[in-house]
C-alpha positions as CSV (number, residue, x, y, z in Angstrom):
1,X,-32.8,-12.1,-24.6
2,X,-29.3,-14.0,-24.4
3,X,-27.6,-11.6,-26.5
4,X,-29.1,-8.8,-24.0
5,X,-26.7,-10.8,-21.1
6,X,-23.9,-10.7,-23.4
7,X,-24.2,-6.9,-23.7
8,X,-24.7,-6.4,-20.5
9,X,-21.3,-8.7,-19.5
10,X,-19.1,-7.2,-22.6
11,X,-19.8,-3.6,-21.4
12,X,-19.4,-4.3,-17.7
13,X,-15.9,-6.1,-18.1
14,X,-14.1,-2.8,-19.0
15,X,-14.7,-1.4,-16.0
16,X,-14.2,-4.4,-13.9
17,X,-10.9,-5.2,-15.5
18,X,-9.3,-1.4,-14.7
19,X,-11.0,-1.6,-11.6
20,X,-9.5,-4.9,-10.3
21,X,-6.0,-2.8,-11.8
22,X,-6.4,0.4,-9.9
23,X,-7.0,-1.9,-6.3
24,X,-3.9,-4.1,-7.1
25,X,-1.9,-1.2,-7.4
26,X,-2.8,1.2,-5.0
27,X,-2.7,-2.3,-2.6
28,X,1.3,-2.8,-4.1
29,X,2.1,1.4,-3.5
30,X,1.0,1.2,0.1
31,X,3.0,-1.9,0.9
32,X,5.7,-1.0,-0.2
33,X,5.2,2.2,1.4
34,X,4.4,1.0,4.6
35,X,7.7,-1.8,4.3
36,X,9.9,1.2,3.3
37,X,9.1,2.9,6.4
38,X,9.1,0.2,8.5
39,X,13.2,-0.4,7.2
40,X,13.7,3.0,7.4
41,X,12.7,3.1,11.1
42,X,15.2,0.2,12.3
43,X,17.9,1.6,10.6
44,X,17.6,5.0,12.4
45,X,17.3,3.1,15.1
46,X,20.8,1.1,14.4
47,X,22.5,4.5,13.7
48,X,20.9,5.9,17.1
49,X,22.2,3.1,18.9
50,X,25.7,3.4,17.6
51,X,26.0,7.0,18.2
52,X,25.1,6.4,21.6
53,X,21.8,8.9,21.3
54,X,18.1,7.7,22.8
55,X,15.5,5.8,20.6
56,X,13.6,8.2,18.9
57,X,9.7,8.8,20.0
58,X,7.1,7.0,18.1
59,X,4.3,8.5,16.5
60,X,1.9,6.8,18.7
61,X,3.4,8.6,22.1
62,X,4.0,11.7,20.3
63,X,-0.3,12.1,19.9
């Protein structure tokens, strides 16, 4: 019975392991996603300002 538990753990790791992968990268692509247009928004908002033009409308009032 014990080497039925080792089995079972041995073929379940796999798909654990590429699991736990696939989260931590999808989690790292949407941060970075989310940070790169957060940086992009304030500096269209710098070059707005120095040209003088209105913020630009957020997405939330645009709904």
């Amino acid at each position: 019975m014990d080497s039925y538990w080792v089995a079972v753990f041995w073929s379940l790791l796999p798909t654990v392991v590429v699991s736990g992968l696939f989260f931590f990268i999808l989690r790292s692509i949407l941060r970075s996603d989310r940070t790169e247009r957060r940086v992009y928004a304030r500096v269209e908002a710098q070059e707005r300002a120095k040209r003088g033009l209105p913020p630009a409308a957020s997405a939330a009032s645009e709904r």
